[in-house]
N, C-alpha and C positions, 0 to 999 in steps of 0.2 A: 371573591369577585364581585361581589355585591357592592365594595364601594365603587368602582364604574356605572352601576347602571346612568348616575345624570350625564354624565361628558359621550355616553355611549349613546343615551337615548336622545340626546341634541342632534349628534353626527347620524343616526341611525335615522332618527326622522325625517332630519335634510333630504338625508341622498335619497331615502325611501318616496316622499315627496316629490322630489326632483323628477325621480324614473316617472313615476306617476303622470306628472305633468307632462315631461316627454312621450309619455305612451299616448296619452289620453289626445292629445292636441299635436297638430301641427307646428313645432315650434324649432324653431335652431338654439342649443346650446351653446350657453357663451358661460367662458372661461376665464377671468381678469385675473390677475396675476396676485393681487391681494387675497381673491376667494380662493386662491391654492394655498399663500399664507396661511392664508385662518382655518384652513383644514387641515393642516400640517403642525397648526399648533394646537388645535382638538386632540390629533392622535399624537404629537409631543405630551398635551396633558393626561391620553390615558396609558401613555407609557411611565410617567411618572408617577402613578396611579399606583399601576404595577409594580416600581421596584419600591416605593414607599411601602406596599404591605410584604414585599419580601424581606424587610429587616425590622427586626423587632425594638432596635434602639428610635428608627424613624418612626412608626409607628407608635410607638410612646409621645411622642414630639408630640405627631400632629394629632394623638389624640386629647392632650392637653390642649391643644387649636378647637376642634369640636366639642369639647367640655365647657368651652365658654358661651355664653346667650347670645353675648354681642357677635361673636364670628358666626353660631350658626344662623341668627337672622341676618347678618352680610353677606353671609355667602349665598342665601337664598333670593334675596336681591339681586345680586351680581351673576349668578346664575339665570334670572331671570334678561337681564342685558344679556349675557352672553348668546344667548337661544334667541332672542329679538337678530341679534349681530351675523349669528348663524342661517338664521331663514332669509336674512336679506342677503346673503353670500352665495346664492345660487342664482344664477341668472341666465335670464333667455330670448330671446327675440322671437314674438311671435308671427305667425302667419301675417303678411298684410293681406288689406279690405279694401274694397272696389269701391264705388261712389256709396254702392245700397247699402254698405257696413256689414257685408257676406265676409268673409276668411275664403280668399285665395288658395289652393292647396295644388300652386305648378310652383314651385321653390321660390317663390317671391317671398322675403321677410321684411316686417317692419325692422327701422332705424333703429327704434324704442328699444331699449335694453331695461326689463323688468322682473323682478326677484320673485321669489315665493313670497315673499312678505307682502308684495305687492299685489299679490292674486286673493290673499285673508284680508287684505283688508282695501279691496278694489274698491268701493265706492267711496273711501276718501282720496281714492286716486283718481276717480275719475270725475268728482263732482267739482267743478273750479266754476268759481264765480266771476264775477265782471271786474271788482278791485275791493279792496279794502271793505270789511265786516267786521263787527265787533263779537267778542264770545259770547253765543247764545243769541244773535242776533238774526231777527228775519227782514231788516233791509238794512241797504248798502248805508257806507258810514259819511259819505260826502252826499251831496242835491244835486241833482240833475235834472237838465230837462226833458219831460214822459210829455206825449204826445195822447192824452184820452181821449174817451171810445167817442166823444160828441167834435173831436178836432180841434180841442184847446189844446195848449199846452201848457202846462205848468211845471214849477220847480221845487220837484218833494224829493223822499227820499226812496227810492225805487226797492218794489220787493225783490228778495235775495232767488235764486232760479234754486236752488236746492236747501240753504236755512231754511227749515221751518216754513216750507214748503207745503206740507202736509196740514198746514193750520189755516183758518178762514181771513178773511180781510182783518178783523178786530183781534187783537194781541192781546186780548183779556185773558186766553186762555194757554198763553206761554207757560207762564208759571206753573198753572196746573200740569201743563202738558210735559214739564221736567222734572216736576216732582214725581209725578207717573210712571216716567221712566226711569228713574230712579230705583226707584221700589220696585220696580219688573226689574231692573237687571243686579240690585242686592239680592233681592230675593232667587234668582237664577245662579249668581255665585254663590250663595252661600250654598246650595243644592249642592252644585258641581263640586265644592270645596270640603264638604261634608260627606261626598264618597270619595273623594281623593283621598282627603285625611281617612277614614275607614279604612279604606284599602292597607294605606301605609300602616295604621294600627294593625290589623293581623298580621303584615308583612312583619313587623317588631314582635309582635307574641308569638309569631312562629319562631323566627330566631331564637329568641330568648329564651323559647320552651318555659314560657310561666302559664300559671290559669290565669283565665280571664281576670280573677279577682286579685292577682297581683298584677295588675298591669297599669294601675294607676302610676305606684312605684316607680314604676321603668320611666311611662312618661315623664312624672314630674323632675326626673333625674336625679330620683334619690339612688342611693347603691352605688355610687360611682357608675351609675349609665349616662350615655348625653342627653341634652338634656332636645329631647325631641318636640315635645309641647312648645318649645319655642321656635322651631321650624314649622311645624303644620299650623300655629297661628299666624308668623310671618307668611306663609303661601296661602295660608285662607284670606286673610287682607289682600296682598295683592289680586287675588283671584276675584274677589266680589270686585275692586276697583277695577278691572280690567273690565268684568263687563256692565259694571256701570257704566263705564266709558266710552264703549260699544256699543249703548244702548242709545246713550245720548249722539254718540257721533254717527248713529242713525239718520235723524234727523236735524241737527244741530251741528255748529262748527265751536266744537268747545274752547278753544282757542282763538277765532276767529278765522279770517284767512288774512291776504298779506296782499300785495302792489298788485299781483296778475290773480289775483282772485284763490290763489292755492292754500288749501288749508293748510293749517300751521301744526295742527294734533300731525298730520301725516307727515310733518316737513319733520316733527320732532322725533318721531318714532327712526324716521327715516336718518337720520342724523346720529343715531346711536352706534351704527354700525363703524359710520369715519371716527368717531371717538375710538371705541376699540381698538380699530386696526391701527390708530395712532401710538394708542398707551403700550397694545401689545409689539407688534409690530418694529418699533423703536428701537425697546426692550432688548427685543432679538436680533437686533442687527448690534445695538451696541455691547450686548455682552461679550460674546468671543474675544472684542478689543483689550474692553476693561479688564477679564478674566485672563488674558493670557499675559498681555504686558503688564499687570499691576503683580503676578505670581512672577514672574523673569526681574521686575527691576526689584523685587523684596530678596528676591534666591540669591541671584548671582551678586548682584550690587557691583559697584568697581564702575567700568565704561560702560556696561548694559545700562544699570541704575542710573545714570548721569543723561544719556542719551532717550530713555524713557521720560525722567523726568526735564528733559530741554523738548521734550517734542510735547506734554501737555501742558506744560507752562505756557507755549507758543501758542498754541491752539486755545487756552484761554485767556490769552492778550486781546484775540478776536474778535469783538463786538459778535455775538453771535447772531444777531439779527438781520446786521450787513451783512455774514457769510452765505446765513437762508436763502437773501432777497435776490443774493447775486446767483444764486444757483437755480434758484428759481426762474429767472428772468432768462438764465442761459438755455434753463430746458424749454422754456416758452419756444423762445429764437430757434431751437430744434425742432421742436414740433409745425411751427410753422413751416419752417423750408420743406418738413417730408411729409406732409400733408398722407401722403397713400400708405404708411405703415400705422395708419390707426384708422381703423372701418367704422367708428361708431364715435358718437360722441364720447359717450360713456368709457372707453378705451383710452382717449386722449386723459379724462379724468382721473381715469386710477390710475396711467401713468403719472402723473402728478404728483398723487397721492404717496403712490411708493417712493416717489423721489424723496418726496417732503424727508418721509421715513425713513430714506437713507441719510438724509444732510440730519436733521435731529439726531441722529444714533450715529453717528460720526462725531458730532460736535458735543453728543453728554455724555461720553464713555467717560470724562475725563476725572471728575470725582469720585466713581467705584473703582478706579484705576490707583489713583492715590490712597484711597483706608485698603486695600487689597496689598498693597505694598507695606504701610507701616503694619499692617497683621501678621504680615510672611516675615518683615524684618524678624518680628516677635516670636515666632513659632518655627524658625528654622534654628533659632538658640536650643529649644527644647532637647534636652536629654535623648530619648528615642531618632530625633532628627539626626542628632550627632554622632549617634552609635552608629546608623544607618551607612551615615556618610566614612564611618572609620570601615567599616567591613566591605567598602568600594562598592556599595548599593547605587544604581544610574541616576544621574539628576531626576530626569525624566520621572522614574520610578518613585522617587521618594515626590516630586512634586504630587505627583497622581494619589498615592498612598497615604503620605502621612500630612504634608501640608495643606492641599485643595479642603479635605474634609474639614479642618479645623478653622476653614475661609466661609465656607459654604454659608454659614448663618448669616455674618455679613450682606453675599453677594445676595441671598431670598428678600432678606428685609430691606435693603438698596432698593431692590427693584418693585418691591409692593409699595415702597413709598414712593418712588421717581412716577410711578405709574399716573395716579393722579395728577402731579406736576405736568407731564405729557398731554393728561388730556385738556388742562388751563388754556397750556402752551400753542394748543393746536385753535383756542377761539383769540388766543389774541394777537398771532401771525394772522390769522383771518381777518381780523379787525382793521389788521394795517394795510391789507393789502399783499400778502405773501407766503397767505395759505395753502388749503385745499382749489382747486377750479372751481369758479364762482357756480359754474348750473352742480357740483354734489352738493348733495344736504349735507350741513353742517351746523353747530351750534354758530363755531365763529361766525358762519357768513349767514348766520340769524341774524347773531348782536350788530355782525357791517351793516344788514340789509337796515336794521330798526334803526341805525345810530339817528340816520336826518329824519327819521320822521318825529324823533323825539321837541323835534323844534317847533312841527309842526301845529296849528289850533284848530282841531283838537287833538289830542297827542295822540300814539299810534303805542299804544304800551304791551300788549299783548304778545310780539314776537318775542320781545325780550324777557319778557315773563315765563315767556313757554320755554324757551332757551334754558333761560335759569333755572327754573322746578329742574330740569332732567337733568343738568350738570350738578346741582346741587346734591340730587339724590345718587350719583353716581359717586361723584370725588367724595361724600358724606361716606357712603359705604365701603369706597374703599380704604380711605382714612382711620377708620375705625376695624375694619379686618387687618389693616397694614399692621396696627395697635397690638391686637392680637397674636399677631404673625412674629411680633418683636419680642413681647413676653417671654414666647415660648420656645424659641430659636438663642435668643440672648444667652450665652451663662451666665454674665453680669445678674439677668436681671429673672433668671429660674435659682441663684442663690439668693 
């Protein structure tokens, strides 16, 4: 049971959090239809958790998966997104406040619908500037006119109300003042990341029942153990960068912020979650499709086979872009006329959102559908298939039994690589205009928001910066566990 505890302690902390929050504060729980998703595929992953270690042929798999560097610093990665994705998935509306900024407590709620994620890292929520700042910057990025203390006015560049803030009139001492913080917050992770990794060490020498003095072994991943050293340095890294980051976005907007003054570090954090629930989310709606009709037109073939393959040929004759834009537009048109079946903004967006998920996963079932089919053509020939079928074994039965299993690697490695493709896919419907709702954080409607300011002089480079670092680091890690994932699922490519 021990490999659950990360998928358990993600979901354990959420909700443990959440109650917290509810106890602690006057708050109304809200419940989006996505955040049930994403908790449903938490305990989808520690159910699979589960039957992966109940059989000893999968378990061999994936533990040639965990033997490799590259998958376990990906997945440590990725895991680290997913726990970002998760803490934003719990959401709540708090108490509303009277003129003096008191919390009301007669059942008035604010509008504002706000995550846990949003409570850790409230002062980038709630510091917004006037407009446009540069990263690391303590005033604003265009001139305006300041009215000083003797009744002139002039045209400078106005100090930032929360950048760098904390520093005196002369910026000599920026520099110093981030290099400072720097080294207070390496020096704070490395701490924090130096009893995490400890811990983890005994937790492995306990297991392993070695002396201390064998335990370099283990780590370094001689023996045929995984190779661990490469996980507790990937989470040391992250860890010191995290609160470096925190350190700075202290007092600083590492990123800058954007048109309405809103930092961009938070828009990007914030922006992780719709990726997710894009890549994931798709995933699950389009499998059932691809999985059930690509097994029916490989088995039976004749008029099934013929009518499967006329219905995805059709489906991708379809410009898939005009199919989005139109469904898009039609759920607008709905949400308009019924204005009262959605209470909060944020309600109206993650209907959106799920829409988006549903038309994506309708329209990409179409090629795990096609290799799902020439596989089955292939594996219902098979010897044992035919015997099956001579002793009046049920279609049904031999699909479930002897065919699915011999698919499955196919359908794992589809979808670890479609995944990234999905989360691309979701900044560049955004870019056009036929995304996620323009107020969720999104990378797309980063790169929309940056596209004109690229024109402008002086340029506005920073949104699109910060967009890319995180998609970069995402599709990079999943890219390279997908890699992983194909290895070792392949027979092609384990002979």
């Amino acid at each position: 049971m021990k490999a659950l505890m990360i998928p358990l302690f993600i979901l354990l902390t959420t909700v443990a959090i959440s109650l917290g929050v509810t106890g602690l504060f006057d708050v109304r729980p809200v419940l989006l239809w996505t955040d049930a998703l994403i908790m449903l595929l938490l305990l989808v992953l520690v159910f699979f958790i589960v039957q992966v270690r109940a059989s000893a042929e999968r378990r061999a798999t994936w533990r040639q998966v965990l033997r490799s560097r590259i998958g376990m610093a990906t997945a440590v990665i990725l895991s680290c997104y997913v726990l970002v994705a998760a803490l934003d998935s719990v959401h709540f509306r708090p108490a509303a406040q009277d003129a003096a900024g008191t919390a009301q407590r007669s059942g008035f709620y604010s509008m504002e619908v706000i995550s846990v994620l949003d409570l850790l890292i409230m002062p980038l929520h709630d510091q917004m500037e006037k407009s446009y700042s540069a990263p690391f910057a303590t005033r604003l990025y265009s001139k305006e006119v300041v009215v000083m203390a003797d009744g002139s006015q002039q045209r400078l560049y106005p100090r930032l109300q929360y950048g760098g803030a904390h520093l005196a009139d002369h910026e000599e001492r920026r520099g110093t003042d981030i290099a400072w913080r720097v080294a207070q917050g390496a020096v704070a992770g490395t701490v924090l990341a130096v009893l995490l990794c400890g811990a983890g060490v005994l937790l492995v020498a306990r297991r392993a029942g070695i002396l201390p003095g064998q335990l370099s072994g283990v780590l370094c991943g001689r023996g045929g153990h995984l190779p661990w050293h490469v996980m507790m340095l990937t989470l040391s890294v992250i860890i010191v960068l995290i609160a470096v980051a925190f350190m700075l976005a202290s007092g600083y907007h590492i990123f800058g912020t954007d048109k309405v003054g809103q930092d961009v570090f938070y828009q990007s954090l914030k922006s992780i979650r719709t990726a997710l629930a894009i890549g994931t989310l798709t995933t699950l709606i389009m499998l059932p499709f691809a999985l059930a009709l690509g097994l029916m037109a490989g088995y039976f073939r004749g008029w099934i086979d013929d009518v499967i393959q006329y219905l995805y040929t059709t489906l991708n004759s379809i410009p898939g872009v005009l199919l989005i834009a139109a469904a898009v537009l039609m759920l607008q048109v709905f949400m308009a006329g019924h204005p009262e079946m959605f209470e909060t903004d944020a309600a109206r967006a993650d209907m959106r959102l799920l829409f988006l998920c549903m038309i994506l996963g309708i329209t990409s079932w179409t090629g795990l559908c096609r290799l799902l089919r020439g596989e089955t053509l292939k594996v219902r020939e098979f010897d044992y298939v035919q015997a099956a079928t001579s002793f009046g074994v049920g279609h049904l039965q031999i699909i479930t039994r002897h065919v699915m299993p011999n698919v499955m690697h196919i359908v794992l490695i589809s979808v670890v690589l479609d995944f990234s493709g999905l989360v691309l896919a979701e900044a560049i419907l955004s870019y056009v205009g036929v995304g996620v709702d323009p107020s969720m954080f999104s990378w797309g409607n980063m790169i929309n928001g940056a596209r004109l300011e690229l024109a402008r002089e002086p340029v506005v480079w920073w949104s699109l910066l910060a967009a890319f670092s995180f998609m970069f680091v995402l599709v990079l890690a999943a890219n390279l566990f997908s890699d992983v994932i194909r290895d070792a699922f392949d027979p092609k490519m384990r002979g």
